[in-house]
C-alpha atoms as a printed R data frame, in Angstrom:
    type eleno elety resid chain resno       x       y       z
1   ATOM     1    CA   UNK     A     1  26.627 -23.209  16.672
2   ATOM     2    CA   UNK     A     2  23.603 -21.720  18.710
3   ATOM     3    CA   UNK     A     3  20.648 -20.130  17.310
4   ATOM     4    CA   UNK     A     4  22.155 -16.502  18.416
5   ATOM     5    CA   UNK     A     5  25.616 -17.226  17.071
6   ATOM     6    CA   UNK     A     6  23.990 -18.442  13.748
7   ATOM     7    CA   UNK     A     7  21.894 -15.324  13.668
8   ATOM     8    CA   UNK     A     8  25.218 -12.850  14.456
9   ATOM     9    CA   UNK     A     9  26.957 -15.144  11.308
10  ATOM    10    CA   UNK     A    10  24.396 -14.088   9.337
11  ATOM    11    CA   UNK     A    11  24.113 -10.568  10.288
12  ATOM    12    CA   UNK     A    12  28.168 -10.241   9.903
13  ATOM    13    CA   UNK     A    13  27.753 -11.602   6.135
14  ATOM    14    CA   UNK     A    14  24.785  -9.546   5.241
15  ATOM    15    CA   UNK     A    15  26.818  -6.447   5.928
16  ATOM    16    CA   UNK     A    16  30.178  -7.995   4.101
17  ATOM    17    CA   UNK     A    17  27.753  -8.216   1.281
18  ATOM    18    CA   UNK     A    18  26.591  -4.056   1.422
19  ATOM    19    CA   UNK     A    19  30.017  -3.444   1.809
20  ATOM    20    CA   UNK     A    20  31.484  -5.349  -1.263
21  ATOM    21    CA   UNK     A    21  27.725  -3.992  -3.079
22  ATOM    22    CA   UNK     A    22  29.273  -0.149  -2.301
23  ATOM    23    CA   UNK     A    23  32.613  -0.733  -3.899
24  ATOM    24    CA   UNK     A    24  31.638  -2.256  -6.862
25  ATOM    25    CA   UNK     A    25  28.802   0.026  -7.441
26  ATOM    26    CA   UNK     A    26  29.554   3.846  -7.513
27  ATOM    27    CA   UNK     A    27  26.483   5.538  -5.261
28  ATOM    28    CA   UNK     A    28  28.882   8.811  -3.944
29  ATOM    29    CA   UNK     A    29  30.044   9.669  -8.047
30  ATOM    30    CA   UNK     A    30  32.638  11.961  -6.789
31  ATOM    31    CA   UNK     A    31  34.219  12.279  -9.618
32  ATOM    32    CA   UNK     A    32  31.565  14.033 -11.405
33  ATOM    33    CA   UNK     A    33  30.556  17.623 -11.148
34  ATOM    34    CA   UNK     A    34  27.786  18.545  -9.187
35  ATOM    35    CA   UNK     A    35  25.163  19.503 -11.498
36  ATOM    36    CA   UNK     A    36  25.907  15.975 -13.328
37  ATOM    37    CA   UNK     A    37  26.201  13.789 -10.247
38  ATOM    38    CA   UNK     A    38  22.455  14.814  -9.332
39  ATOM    39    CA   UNK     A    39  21.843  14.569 -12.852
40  ATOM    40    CA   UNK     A    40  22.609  11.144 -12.533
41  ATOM    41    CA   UNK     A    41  20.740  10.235  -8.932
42  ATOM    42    CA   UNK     A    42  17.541  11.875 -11.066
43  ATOM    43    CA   UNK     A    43  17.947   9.365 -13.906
44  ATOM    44    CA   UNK     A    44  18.737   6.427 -11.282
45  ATOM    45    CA   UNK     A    45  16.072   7.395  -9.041
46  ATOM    46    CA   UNK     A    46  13.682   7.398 -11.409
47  ATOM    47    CA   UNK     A    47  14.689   4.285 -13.470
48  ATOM    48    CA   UNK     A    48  14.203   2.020 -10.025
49  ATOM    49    CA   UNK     A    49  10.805   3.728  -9.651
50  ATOM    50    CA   UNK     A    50   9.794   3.044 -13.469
51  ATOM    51    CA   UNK     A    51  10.826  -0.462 -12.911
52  ATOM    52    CA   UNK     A    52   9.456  -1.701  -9.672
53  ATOM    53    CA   UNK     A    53   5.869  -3.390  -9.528
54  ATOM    54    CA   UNK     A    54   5.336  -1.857  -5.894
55  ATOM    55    CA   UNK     A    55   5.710   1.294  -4.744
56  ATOM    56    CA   UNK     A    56   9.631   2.170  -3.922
57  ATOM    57    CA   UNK     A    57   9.899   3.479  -0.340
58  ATOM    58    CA   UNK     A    58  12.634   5.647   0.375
59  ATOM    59    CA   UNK     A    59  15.158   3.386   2.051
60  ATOM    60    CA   UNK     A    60  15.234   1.009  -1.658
61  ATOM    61    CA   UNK     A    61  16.003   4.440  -3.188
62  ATOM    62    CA   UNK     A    62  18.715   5.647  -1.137
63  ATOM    63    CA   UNK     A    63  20.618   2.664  -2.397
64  ATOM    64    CA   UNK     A    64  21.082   4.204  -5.514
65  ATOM    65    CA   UNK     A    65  22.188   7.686  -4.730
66  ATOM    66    CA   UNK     A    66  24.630   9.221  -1.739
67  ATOM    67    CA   UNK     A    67  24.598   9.003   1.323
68  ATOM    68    CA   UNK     A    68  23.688  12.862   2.074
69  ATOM    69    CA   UNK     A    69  21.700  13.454  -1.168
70  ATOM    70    CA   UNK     A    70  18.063  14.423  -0.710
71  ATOM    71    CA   UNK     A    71  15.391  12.222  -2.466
72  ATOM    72    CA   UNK     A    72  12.591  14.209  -1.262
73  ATOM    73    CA   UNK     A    73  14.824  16.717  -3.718
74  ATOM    74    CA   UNK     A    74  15.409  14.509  -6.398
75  ATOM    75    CA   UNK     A    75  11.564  13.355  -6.517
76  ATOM    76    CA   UNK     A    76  10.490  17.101  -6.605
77  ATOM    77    CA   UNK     A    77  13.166  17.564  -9.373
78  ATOM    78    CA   UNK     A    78  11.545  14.668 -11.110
79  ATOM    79    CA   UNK     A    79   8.287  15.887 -10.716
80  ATOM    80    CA   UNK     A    80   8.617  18.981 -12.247
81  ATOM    81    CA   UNK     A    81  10.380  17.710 -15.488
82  ATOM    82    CA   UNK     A    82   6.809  15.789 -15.560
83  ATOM    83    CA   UNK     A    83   4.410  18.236 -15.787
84  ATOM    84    CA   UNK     A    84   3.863  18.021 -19.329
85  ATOM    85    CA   UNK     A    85   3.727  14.088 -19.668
86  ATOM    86    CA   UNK     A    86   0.590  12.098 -18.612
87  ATOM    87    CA   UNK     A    87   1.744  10.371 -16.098
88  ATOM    88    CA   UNK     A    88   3.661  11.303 -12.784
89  ATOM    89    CA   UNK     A    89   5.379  10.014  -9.745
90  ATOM    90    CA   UNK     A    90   3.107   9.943  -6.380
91  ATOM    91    CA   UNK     A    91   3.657   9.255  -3.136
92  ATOM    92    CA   UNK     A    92   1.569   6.227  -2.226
93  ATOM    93    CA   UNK     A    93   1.789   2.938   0.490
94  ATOM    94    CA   UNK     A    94   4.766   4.705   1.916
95  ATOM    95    CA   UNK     A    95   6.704   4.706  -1.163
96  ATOM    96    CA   UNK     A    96   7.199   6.162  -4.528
97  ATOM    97    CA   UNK     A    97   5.045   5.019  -7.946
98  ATOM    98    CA   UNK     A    98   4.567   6.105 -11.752
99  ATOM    99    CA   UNK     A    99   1.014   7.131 -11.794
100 ATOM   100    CA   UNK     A   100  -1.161   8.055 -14.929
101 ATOM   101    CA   UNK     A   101  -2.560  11.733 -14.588
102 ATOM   102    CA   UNK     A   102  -6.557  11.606 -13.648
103 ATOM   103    CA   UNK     A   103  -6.987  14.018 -16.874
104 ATOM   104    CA   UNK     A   104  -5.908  10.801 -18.875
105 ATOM   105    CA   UNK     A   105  -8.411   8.125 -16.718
106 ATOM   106    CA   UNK     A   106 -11.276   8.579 -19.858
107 ATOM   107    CA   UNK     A   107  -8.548   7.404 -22.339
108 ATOM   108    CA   UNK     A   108  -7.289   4.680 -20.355
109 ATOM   109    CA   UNK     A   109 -10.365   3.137 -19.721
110 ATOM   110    CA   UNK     A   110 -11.629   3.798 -23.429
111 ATOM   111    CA   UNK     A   111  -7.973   1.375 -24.446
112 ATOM   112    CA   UNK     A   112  -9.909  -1.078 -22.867
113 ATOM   113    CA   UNK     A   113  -5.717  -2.184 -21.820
114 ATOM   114    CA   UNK     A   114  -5.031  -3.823 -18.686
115 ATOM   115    CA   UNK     A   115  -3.288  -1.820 -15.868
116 ATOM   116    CA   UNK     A   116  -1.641  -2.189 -12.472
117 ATOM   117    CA   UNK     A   117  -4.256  -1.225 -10.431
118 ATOM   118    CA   UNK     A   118  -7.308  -1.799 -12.394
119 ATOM   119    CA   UNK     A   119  -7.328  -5.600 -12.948
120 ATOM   120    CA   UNK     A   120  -6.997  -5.926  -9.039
121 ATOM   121    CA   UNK     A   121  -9.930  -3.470  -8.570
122 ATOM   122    CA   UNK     A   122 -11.920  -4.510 -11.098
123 ATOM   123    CA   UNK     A   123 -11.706  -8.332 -10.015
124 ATOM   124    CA   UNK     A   124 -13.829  -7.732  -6.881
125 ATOM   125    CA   UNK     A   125 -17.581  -8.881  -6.168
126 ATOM   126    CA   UNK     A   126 -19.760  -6.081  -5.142
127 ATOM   127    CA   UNK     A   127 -20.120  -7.543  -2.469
128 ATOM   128    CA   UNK     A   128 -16.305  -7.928  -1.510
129 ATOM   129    CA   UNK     A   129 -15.448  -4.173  -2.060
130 ATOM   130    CA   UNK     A   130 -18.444  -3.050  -0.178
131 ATOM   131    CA   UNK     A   131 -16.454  -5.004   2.854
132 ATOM   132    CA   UNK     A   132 -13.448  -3.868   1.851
133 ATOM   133    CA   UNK     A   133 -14.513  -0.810   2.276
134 ATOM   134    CA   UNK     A   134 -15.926  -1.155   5.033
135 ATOM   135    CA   UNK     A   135 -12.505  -2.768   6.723
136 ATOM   136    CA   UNK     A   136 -10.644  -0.103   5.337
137 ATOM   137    CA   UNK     A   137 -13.027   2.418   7.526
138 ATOM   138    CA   UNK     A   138 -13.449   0.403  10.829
139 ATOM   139    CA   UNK     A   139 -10.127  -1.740  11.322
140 ATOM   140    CA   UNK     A   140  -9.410  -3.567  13.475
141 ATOM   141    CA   UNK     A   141 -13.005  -5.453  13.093
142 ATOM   142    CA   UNK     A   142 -14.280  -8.730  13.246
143 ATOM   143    CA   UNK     A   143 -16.296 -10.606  10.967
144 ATOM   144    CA   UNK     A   144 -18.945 -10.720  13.390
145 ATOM   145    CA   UNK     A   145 -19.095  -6.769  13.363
146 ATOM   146    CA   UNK     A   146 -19.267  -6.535   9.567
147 ATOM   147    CA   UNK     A   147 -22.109  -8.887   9.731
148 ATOM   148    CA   UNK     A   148 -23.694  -7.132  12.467
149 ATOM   149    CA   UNK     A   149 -23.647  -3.924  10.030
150 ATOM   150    CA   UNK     A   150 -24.466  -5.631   6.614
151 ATOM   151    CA   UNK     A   151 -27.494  -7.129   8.565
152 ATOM   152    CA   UNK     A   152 -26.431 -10.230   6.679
153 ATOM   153    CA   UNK     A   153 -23.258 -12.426   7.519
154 ATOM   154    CA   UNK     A   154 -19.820 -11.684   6.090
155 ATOM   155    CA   UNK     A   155 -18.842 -14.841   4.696
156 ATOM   156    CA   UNK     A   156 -15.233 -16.546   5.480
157 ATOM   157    CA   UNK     A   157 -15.305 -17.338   1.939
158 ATOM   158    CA   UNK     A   158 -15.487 -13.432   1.247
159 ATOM   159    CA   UNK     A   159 -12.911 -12.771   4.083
160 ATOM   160    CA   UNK     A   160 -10.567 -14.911   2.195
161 ATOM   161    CA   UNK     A   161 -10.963 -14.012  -1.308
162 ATOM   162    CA   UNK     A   162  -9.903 -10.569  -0.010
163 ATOM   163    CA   UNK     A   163  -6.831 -12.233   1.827
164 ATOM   164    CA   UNK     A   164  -5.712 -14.116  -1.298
165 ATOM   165    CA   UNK     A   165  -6.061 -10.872  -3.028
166 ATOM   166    CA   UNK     A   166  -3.451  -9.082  -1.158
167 ATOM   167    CA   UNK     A   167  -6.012  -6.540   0.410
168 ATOM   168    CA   UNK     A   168  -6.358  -7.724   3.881
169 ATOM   169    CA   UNK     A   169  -4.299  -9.183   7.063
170 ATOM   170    CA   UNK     A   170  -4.520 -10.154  10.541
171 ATOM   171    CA   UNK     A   171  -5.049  -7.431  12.687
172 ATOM   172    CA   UNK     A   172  -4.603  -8.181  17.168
173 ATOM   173    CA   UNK     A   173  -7.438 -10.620  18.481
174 ATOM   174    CA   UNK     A   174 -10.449  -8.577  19.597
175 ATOM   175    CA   UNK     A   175 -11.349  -7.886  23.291
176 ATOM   176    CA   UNK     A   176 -14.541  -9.303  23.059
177 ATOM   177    CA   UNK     A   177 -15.697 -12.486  24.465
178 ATOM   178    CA   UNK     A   178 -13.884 -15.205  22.305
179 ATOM   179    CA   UNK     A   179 -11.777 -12.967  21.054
180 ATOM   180    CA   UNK     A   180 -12.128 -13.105  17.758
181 ATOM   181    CA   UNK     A   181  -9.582 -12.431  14.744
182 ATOM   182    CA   UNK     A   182 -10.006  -8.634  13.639
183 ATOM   183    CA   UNK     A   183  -9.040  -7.688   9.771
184 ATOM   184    CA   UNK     A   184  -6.813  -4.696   8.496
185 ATOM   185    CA   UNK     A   185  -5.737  -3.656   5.102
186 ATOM   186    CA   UNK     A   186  -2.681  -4.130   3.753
187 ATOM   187    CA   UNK     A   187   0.255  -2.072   1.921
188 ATOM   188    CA   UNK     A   188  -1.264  -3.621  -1.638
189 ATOM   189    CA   UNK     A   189  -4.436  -2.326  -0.578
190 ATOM   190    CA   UNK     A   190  -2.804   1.693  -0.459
191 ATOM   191    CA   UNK     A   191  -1.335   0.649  -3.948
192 ATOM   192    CA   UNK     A   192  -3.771  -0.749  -5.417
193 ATOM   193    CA   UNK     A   193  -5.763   2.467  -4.898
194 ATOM   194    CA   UNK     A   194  -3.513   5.131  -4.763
195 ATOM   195    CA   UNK     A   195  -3.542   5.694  -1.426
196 ATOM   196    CA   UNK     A   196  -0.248   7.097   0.580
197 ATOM   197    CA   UNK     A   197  -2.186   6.360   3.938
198 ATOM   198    CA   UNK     A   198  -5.323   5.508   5.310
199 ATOM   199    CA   UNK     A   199  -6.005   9.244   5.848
200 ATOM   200    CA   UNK     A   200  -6.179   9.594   2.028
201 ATOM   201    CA   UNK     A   201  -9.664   7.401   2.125
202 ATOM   202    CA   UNK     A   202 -12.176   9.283   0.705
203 ATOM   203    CA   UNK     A   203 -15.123  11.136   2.736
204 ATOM   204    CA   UNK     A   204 -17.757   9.375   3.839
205 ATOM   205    CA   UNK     A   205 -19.787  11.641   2.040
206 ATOM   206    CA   UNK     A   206 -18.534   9.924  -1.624
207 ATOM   207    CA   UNK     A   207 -19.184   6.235  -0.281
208 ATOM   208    CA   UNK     A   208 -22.738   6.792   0.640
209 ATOM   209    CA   UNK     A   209 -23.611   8.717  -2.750
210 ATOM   210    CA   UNK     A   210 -22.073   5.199  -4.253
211 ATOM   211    CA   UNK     A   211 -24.582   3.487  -2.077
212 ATOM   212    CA   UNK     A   212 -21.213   1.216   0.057
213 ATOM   213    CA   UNK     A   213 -21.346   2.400   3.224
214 ATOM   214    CA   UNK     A   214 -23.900   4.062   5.474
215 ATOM   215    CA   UNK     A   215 -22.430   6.511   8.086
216 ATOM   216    CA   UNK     A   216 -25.253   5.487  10.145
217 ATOM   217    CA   UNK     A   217 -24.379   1.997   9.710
218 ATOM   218    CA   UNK     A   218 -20.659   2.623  10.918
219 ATOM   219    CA   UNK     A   219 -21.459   4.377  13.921
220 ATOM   220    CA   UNK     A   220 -23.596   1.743  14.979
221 ATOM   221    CA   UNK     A   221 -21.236  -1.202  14.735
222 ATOM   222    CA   UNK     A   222 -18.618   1.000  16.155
223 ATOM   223    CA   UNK     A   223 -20.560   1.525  19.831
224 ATOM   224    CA   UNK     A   224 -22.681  -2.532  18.979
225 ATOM   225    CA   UNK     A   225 -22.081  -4.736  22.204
226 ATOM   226    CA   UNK     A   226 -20.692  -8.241  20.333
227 ATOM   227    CA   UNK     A   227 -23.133 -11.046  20.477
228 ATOM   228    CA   UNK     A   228 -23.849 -14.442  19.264
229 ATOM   229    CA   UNK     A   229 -21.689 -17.113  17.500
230 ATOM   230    CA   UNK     A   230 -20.252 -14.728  14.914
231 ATOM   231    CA   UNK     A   231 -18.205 -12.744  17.467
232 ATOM   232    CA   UNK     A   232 -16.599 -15.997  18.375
233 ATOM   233    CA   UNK     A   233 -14.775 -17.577  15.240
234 ATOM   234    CA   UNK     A   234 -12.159 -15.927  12.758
């Protein structure tokens, strides 16, 4: 069999498998009234949302419910039966999450007990989420460009605990001489701090009063000219 025949095979058994999935699991409940059938999706919806280590985007979720039914509807439904509980669900790294109110962070932290996100967070060097940061602010960039505005070099060593962390990937090869490997964040990275997208970073503003980044700093490595050996290797 050739490599496209193979690959059709496979496609054709993938969907025998959705279909055989939809009859023995009930997604439409037609038999139930309305107000129970969304009833239902709620509970469902929400029980794949309380269980899943990753955010749920909304394609996992539609699984779950029918095949017209709203889950921006259901989540909103959701949402407001939490208001009075101290946690809620938030749209972050294109999904769907349970996410402890900010009212209840001082309590959290005071349990001293290990969460999702904070372990992750809290496992960085200084030194690695001041270049995370900075990644998160100027990707696509090189190593050689973080170096140039850390006025010290960005180790690989730092590069790659990052990687192995889940925060960063590969971004395209940079159009400077060599071309060098540039670095973006990742999915995790959104999750891990409760971002939906990159536009939910926080201002400038907040990094510099922390002392990570300096806006002067970024808009020079953003217009440097690449030079040296740095520029040249991932």
């Amino acid at each position: 069999m050739t490599m496209a025949g193979a690959s059709a095979a496979k496609t054709r058994r993938r969907r025998d498998k959705d279909r055989q999935h939809d009859v023995l699991f009930d997604r439409e409940l037609e038999d139930l009234p309305a107000e129970l059938r969304w009833r239902e999706w709620m509970l469902r919806v929400e029980a794949v949302i309380f269980a899943a280590s990753e955010p749920v985007s909304r394609d996992i979720l539609a699984r779950v419910v029918g095949r017209n039914c709203s889950i921006e509807l259901l989540i909103d439904d959701l949402r407001e039966e939490l208001r009075s509980r101290p946690y809620d669900i938030i749209a972050v790294a294109g999904g769907w999450q349970h996410r402890s109110r900010s009212a209840y962070a001082p309590a959290i932290r005071a349990s001293q007990a290990p969460t999702r996100s904070s372990s992750a967070a809290a496992a960085l060097l200084e030194h690695e989420a001041a270049v995370l940061a900075a990644i998160a602010y100027l990707q696509p960039v090189t190593r050689g460009e973080l170096s140039t505005m850390f006025g010290k070099e960005v180790s690989r060593d730092t590069i790659a605990s990052l990687r192995d962390a889940g925060f960063l990937g590969s971004g395209p090869r940079s159009p400077t001489p060599g071309a060098p490997y540039t670095y973006v964040t990742t999915r995790h990275f959104l999750s891990v701090f409760g971002l939906e997208t990159l536009r939910d970073l926080p201002d400038l503003e907040r990094l510099e009063d922390d002392g990570l980044l300096s806006r002067q700093a970024l808009d020079e490595t953003s217009t440097a000219e690449p030079e040296g050996e740095a520029f040249s290797k991932k």
